[in-house]
C-alpha angles and dihedrals in degrees: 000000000000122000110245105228113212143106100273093057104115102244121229134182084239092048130086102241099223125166126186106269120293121207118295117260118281095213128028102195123101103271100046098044091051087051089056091049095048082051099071095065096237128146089248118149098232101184125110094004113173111220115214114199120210144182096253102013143021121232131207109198108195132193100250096060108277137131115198107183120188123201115236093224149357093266097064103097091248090162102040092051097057091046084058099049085056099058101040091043105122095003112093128060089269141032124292122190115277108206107222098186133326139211122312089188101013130043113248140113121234128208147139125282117264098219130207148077139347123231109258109201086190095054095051092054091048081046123109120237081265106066085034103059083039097061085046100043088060086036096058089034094058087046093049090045095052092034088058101034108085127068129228085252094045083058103055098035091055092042095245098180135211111234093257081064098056127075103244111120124250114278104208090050098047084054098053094039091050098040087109085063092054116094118255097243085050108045096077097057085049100047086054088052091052087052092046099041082053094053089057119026102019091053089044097243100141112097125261168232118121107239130169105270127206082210092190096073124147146102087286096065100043138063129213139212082240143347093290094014134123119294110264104172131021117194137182112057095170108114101043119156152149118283148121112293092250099065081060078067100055101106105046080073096090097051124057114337086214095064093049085055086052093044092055096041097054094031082057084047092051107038107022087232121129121236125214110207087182099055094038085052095045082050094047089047094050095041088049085049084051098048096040084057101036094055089035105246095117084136087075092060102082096060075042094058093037083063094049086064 
């Protein structure tokens, strides 16, 4: 049964300490993050911590082996992630976090470090067949694990959305709206990626099923047993959501083309779900244009586009 996370829950060193969600964080840079963190009162080694900023959370990484990772706003599923990561703890083919306790005054989540690898681009591309269908092999069995675990209740009873029942703003829209902002000698390449990305995931073209999607998953959220080695922890479940197993595959888009064939390949094997490289490239390539407008850095998009082509 699910642990019910409030104040009046008996704490136990066996037990997860968590409290219903205090207020987010007022101030996101080093200082005041460490501050929050004293303030709880926890036997935490605050010296020489190493903030990580992200797009959805911000993370402190201290020296004793915790990771204190702090969401950027309310609308972030705080709640419904570490319930998550209580259901799914123990369960894939790598670690997951495992939330030890959060924030009584400010609102984080605290647990250990998943240690290992980073991935080497370089190395995979000096690596034999071998290491390479390895590293996609535990990359496609953790997907088709995740993508198979939770129940349509489960679902429903935890809140996982569709992407029409979050608040991100439509894609598609903030593109068009934002076309003007795009440099001249981009906006062509653009305007044929908004027609493309229509004629398959706007028409509903891209194969199916509906899974349950990380939907944060890339180089930057895992760890290996080596540079080109197995996958051995998988972290940020926050934006988890309903949607066809190739948009799980965006974001291998901007490392070897040759591991995002292998990923697909053994993920198909493994699953019996067809992947669409098209589409999960299309979906990589509009998210990079709306992020690009969105943060203001719309004059990087040009050298981006020339390497689309």
């Amino acid at each position: 049964m699910e642990q019910t996370r409030n104040q009046s829950q008996p704490e136990s060193k066996d037990q997860p300490q968590w409290h219903e969600s205090a207020p987010v964080a007022r101030a996101f840079d080093l200082d005041s993050l460490v501050a929050a963190v004293a303030a709880e009162g926890r036997q935490v080694d605050l010296a020489g911590v190493v903030l990580k900023s992200g797009w959805e959370n911000v993370v402190l990484e201290t020296v004793d082996g915790w990771i204190l990772r702090f969401p950027r706003d309310d609308e972030l599923p705080f709640e419904r992630e570490l319930a998550i990561l209580d259901r799914v703890c123990g369960r894939l083919p790598a670690k997951t976090p495992k939330v030890e306790w959060t924030g009584r005054h400010t609102r984080f989540a605290a647990y250990r470090t998943l240690t290992g690898a980073s991935f080497d681009a370089e190395a995979y591309l000096a690596a034999s067949a071998h290491q390479r269908d390895a590293l996609a092999g535990s990359l496609a069995r953790f997907l088709a694990a995740m993508h198979s675990f939770f129940s349509s209740a489960t679902v429903a009873e935890l809140g996982i959305p569709r992407p029409a029942e979050t608040s991100d703003p439509d894609p598609y829209m903030l593109i068009v709206n934002g076309l003007a902002e795009i440099p001249a000698e981009a906006r062509p390449a653009v305007e044929r990626l908004l027609a493309d990305h229509t004629a398959t995931w706007g028409n509903g073209a891209v194969p199916g099923p509906d899974v349950v999607l990380h939907n944060d998953f890339h180089v930057g959220n895992l760890v290996l047993d080596g540079p080109v080695g197995e996958v051995t922890g998988v972290w940020d479940f926050s934006c988890v959501q309903i949607g066809v197993p190739s948009f799980d595959l965006r974001y291998f888009e901007d490392g070897p083309a040759d591991l995002l064939r292998r990923l697909a390949a053994e993920y198909e094997t493994l699953s019996g779900h067809r992947i669409d490289l098209r589409a999960a490239t299309l979906a990589s390539r509009v998210e990079t244009v709306c992020d690009a407008l969105e943060t203001g850095t719309t004059d990087t998009l040009p050298a981006v586009v020339a390497r689309w082509q």
